[in-house]
C-alpha positions as CSV (number, residue, x, y, z in Angstrom):
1,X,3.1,-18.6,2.5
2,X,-0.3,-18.2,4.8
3,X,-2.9,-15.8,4.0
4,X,-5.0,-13.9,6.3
5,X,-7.3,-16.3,8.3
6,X,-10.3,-14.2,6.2
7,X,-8.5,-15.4,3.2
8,X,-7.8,-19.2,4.2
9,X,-11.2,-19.3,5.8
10,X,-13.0,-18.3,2.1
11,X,-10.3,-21.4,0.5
12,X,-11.4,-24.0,3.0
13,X,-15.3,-23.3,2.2
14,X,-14.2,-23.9,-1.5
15,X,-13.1,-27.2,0.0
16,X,-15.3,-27.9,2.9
17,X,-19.0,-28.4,4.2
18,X,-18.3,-28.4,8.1
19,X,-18.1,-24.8,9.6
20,X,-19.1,-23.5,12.6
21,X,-21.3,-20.2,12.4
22,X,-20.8,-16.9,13.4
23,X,-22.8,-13.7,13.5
24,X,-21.4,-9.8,14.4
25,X,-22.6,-6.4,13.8
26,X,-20.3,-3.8,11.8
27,X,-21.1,-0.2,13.5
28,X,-21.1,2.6,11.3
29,X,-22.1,6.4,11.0
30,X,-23.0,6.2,7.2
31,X,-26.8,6.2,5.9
32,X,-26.3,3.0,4.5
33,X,-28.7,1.8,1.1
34,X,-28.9,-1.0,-1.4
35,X,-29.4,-3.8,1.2
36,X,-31.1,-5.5,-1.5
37,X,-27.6,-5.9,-3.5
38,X,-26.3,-8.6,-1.2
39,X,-28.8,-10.5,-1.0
40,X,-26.5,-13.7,-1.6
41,X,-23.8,-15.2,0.4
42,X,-20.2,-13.7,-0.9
43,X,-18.3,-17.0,-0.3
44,X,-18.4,-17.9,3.1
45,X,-19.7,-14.5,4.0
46,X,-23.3,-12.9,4.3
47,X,-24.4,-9.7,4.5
48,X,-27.6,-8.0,6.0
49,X,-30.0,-5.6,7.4
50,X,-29.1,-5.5,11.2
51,X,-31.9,-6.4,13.8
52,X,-32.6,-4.4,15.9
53,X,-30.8,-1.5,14.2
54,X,-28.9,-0.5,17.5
55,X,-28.0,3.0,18.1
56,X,-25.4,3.6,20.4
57,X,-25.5,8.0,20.1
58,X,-25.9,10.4,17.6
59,X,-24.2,9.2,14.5
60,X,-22.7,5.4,15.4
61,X,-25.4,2.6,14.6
62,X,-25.1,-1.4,13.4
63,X,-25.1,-0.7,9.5
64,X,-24.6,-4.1,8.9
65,X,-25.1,-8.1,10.5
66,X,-22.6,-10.2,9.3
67,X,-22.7,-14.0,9.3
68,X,-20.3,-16.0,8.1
69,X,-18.9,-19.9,8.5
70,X,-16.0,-20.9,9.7
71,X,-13.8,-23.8,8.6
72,X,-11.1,-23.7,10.6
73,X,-8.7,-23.9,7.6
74,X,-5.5,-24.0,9.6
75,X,-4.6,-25.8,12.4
76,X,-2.1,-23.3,13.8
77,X,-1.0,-24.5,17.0
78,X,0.1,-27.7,16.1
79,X,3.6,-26.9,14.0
80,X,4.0,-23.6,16.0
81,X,7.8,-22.6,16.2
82,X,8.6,-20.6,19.6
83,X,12.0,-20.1,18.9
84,X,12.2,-17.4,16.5
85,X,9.2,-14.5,15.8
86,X,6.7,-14.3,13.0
87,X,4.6,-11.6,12.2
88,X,4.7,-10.8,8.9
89,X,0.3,-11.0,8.5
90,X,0.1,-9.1,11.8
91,X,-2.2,-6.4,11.4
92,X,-3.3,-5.6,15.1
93,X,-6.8,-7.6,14.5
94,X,-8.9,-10.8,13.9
95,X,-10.8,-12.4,11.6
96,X,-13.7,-10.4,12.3
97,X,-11.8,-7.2,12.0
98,X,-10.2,-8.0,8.1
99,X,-13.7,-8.8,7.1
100,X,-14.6,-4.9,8.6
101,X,-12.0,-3.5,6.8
102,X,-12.3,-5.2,3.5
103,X,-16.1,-3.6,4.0
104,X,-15.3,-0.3,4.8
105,X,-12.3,-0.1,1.6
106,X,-15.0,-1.3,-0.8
107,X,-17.5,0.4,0.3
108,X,-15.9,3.9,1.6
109,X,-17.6,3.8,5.0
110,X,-16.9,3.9,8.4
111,X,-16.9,0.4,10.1
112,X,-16.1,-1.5,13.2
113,X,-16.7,-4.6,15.0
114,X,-18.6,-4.1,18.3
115,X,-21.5,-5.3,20.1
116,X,-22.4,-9.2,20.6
117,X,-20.6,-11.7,18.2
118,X,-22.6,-15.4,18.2
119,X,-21.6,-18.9,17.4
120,X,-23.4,-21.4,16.7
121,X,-22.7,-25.0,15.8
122,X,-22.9,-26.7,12.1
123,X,-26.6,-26.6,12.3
124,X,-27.6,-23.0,12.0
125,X,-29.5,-21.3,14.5
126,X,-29.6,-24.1,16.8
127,X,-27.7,-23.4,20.8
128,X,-26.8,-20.2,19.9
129,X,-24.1,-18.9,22.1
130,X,-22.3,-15.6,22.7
131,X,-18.5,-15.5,21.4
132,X,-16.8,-13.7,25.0
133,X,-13.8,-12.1,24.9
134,X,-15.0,-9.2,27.5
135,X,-13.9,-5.9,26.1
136,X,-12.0,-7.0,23.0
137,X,-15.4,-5.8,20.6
138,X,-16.6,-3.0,23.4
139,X,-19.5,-0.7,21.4
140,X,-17.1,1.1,19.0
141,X,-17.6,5.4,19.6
142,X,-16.9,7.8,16.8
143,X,-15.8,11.4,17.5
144,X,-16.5,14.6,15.7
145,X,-15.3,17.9,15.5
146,X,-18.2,20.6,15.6
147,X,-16.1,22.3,13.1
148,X,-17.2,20.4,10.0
149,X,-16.8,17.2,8.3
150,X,-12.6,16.5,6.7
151,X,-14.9,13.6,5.0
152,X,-18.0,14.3,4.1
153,X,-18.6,11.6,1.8
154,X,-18.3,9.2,4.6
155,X,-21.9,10.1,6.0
156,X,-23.2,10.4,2.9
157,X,-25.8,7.8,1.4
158,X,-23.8,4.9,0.6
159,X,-24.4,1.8,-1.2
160,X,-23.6,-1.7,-0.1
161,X,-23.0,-2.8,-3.6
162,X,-19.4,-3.2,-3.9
163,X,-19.5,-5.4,-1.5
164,X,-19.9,-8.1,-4.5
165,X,-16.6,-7.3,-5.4
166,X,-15.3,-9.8,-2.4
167,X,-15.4,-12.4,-5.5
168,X,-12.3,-11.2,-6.4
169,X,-10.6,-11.7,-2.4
170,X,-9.6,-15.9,-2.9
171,X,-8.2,-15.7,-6.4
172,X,-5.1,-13.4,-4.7
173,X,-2.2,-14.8,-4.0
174,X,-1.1,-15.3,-0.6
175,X,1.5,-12.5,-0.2
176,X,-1.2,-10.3,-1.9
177,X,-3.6,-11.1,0.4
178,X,-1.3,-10.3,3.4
179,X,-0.6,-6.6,2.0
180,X,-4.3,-6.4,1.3
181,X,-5.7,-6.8,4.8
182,X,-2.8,-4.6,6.2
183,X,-3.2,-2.1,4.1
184,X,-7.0,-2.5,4.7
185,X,-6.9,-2.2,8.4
186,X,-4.6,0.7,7.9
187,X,-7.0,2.6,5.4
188,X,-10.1,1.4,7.7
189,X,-9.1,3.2,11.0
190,X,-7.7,6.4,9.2
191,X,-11.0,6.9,8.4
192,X,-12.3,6.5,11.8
193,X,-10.2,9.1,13.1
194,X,-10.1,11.2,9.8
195,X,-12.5,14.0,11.8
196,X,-10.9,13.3,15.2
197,X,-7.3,12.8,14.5
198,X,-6.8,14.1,11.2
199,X,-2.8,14.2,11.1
200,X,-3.0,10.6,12.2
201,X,-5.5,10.1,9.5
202,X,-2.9,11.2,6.6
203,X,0.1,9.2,7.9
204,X,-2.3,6.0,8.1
205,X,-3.7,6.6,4.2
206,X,0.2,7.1,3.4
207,X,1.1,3.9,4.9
208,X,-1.5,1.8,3.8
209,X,-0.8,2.9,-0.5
210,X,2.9,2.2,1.0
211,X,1.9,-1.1,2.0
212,X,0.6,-2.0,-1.3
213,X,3.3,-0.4,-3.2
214,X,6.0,-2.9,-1.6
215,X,4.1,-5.8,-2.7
216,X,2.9,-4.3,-6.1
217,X,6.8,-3.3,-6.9
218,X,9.8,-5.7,-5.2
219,X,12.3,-4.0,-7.9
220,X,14.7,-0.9,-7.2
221,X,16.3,1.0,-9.9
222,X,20.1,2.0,-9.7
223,X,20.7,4.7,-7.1
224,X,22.2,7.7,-9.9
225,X,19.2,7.2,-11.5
226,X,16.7,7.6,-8.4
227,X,18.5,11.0,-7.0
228,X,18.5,12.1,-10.9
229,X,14.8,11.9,-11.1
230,X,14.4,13.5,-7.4
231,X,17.1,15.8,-7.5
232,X,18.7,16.5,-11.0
233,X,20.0,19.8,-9.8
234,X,22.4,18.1,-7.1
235,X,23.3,15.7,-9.8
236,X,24.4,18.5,-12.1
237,X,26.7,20.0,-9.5
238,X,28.6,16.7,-8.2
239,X,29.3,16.0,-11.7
240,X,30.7,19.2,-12.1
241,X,32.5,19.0,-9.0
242,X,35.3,16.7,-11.6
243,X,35.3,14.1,-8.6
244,X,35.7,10.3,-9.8
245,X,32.2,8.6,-8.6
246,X,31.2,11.7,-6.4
247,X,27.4,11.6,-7.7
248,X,27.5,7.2,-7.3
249,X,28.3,7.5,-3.9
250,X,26.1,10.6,-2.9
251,X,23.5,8.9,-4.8
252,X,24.2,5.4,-2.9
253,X,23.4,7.0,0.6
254,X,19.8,8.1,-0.7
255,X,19.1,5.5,-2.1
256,X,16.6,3.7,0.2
257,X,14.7,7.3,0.7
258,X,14.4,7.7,-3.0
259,X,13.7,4.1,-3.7
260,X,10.3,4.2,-1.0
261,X,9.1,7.5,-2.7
262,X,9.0,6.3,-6.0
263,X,7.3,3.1,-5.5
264,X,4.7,4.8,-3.4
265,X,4.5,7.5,-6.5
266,X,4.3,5.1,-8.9
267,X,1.9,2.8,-7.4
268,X,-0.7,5.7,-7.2
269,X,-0.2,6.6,-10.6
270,X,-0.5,3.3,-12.0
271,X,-4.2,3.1,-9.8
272,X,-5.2,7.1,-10.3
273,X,-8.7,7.1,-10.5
274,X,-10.5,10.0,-12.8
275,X,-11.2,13.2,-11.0
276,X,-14.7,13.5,-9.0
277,X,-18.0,13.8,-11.0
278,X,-18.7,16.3,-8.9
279,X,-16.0,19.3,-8.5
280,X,-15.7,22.8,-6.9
281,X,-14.6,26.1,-8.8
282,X,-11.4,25.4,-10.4
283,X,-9.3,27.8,-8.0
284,X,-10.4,25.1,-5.4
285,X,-9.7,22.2,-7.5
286,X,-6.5,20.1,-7.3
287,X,-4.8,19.8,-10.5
288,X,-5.3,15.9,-12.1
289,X,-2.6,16.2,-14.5
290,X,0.2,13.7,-14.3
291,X,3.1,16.1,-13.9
292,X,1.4,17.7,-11.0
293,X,-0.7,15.1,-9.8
294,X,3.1,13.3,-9.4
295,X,4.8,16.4,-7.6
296,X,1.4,16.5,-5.3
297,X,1.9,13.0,-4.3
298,X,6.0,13.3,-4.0
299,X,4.9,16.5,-1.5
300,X,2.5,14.3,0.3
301,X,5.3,11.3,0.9
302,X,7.5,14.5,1.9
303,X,5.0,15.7,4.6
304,X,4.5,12.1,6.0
305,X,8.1,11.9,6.2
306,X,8.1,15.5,8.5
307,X,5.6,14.6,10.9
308,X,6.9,10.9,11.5
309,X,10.5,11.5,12.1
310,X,10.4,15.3,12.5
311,X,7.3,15.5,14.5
312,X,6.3,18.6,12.2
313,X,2.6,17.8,11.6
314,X,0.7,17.9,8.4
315,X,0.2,21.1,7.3
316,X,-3.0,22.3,10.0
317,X,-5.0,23.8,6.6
318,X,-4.8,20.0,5.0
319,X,-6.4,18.9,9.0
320,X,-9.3,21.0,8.2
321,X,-12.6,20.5,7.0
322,X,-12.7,21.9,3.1
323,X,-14.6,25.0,2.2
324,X,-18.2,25.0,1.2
325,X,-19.9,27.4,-1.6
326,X,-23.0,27.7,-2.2
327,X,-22.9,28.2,-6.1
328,X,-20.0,25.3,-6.3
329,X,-21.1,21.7,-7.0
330,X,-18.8,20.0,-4.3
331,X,-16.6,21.6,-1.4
332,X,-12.9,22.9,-2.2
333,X,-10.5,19.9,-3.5
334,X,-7.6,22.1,-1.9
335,X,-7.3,24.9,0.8
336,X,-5.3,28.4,-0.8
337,X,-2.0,29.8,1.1
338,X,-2.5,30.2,4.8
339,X,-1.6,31.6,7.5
340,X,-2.6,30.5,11.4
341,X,-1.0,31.2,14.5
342,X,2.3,32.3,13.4
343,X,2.4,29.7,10.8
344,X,2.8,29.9,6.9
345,X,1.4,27.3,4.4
346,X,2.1,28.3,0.8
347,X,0.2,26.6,-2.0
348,X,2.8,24.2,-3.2
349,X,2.3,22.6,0.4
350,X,-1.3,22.1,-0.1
351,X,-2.0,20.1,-2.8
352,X,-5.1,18.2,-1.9
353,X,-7.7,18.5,1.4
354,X,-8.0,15.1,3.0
355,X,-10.8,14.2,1.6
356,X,-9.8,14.5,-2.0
357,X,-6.7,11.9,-0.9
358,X,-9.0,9.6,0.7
359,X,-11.1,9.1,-2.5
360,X,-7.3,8.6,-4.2
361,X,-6.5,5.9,-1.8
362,X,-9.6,4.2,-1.8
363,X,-9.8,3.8,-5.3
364,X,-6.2,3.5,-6.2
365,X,-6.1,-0.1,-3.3
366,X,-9.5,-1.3,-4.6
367,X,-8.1,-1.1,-8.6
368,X,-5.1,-3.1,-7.2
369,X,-6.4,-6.3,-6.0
370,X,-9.7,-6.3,-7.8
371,X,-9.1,-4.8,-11.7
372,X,-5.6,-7.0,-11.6
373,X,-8.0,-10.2,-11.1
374,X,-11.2,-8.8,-12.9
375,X,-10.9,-6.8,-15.4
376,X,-14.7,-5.5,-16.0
377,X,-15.4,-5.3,-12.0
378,X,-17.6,-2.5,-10.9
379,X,-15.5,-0.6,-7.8
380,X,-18.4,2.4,-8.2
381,X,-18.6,4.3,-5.2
């Protein structure tokens, strides 16, 4: 099994000394701090201040210069099969785009490759020339609703720090890898469109905890026992019905629904990270315990469900920006019962603003693939 090129590239400089050199900007909207932190190369990679500090409007700027080498680890055209597909890595990018998107999972903040990327040869510096590919990095544009911020940590001051945390990237395995970078990409553009496209913002952060649950749990338990722990009620009644394997065969056609929801469940609950520091009045605050911390997560899978196969959106008060107080310590964790434009939300469908579940999926990926492989690792942030 191949990794992600990001992934094979960091094995082959374990390995290697020839590289070619490469330098791109990662835009970004965040007030970004702690340049000092990463000082040092990370592997093959090196971050830095950008210069100049381009500004392409209002909020999107280069937050950070990357320059990294390239080893040219695999030499993918040579054993090439045309006769059948494969696509299993595929996550819609390059390279220079799983490198953004590990960035913006650590570190919480909005990034993209645009601008100019460079190459240079082994000796650095030395007949520099521009990387073209017109229009596949144009200047990336960000856009916000005048209404308020759905993520208003994402603009806040943010560190670079975790950044050191990329230590952890070449010790995965291969398949792990894989999942990491798609889930990545996935968790890195719902971000970008949280304030935008905020539907398309849940059903991303969905998939992407989805994408790591499949490769953090390959079992399935017996199909009785799924329906019994989803729907114990329906159970109850086929059993009573007196019909010889009624509730085995009911249970048999659910199984693959049932089977998805609890691995995505379980995988969140087996990465929950502690509530924030910081938290509103406790009639805005989502509840952190794990019975309903487990039905709030089984009602989120539910709602992703609705608007991908039902085309029912997300609930329009969960695609809002949270309420503000001034005497509470951090805006509302979930909106209260609803009602807009002929439309009823009651509190058992709103379990969490969009925010609070992007801090959830943020954390829950980043204690997959770097707690599992370093057990004292800082993910602050």
């Amino acid at each position: 099994m191949v990794g992600p090129q990001s992934y094979e590239n960091w094995r082959a400089h374990n390995e290697s000394t020839r590289a070619r050199i490469y330098e791109f900007s990662l835009y970004s909207d965040a007030e970004i701090v702690d340049y000092e932190a990463i000082t040092s190369p990370i592997g093959p990679y090196k971050f830095s201040k950008p210069y100049p500090n381009t500004q392409i409007d209002n909020s999107v700027k280069a937050g950070i210069s990357v320059r990294f080498s390239w080893h040219d680890p695999i030499d993918e055209m040579s054993e090439i099969d045309f006769a059948k597909s494969d696509y299993k890595r595929s996550h819609g990018g390059s390279m220079f785009d799983e490198i953004a998107a590990l960035a913006s999972l650590l570190c919480g903040i909005r990034f993209r490759v645009g601008g100019t990327i460079r190459s240079y040869p082994e000796d650095e510096g030395v007949d520099c020339s521009l990387w073209s590919r017109e229009g596949y990095y144009p200047e990336p544009v960000l856009n916000i609703s005048q209404d308020g911020c759905l993520l208003p940590r994402a603009i806040e001051q943010q560190s670079l720090l975790p950044l050191n945390n990329l230590t952890s990237y070449p010790n995965l395995t291969p398949e792990k890898a894989n999942a990491l970078i798609q889930a990545a990409r996935l968790y890195q553009d719902a971000l970008w469109i949280a304030e935008s496209e905020p539907n398309l913002s849940w059903i991303m952060l969905v998939t992407a905890l989805e994408t790591a649950a499949n490769e953090f749990d390959s079992s399935k338990s017996e199909p009785l026992q799924l329906l019994q722990e989803n729907k114990a009620d329906l159970v109850e009644y086929l059993a009573g019905l007196g019909i010889n394997g009624l509730p085995e065969r009911i249970a048999n056609e659910f199984k693959s629904l049932y089977n998805v929801t609890r691995k995505f469940k379980n995988f969140v609950m087996a990465h929950l990270p502690r509530p924030l520091e910081k938290r509103p009045h406790i009639n805005a605050q989502s509840a952190w315990d794990e019975s309903t911390m487990s039905s709030s997560l089984k009602k989120i899978y539910e709602l992703r469900s609705k608007a991908l196969h039902g085309g029912i959106p997300f609930p329009a008060p969960l695609c809002m920006a949270p309420e503000r107080h001034p005497k509470w310590a951090a805006v509302a964790e979930r909106p209260p019962a609803t009602y807009i434009d002929g439309n009823v939300w009651c509190t058992t469908d709103l379990p969490m603003h969009l925010h609070i579940f992007e801090y959830i999926t943020r954390r829950a990926l980043n204690k997959w693939w770097i707690i599992e492989e370093q057990d004292n690792a800082d993910i602050s942030n």
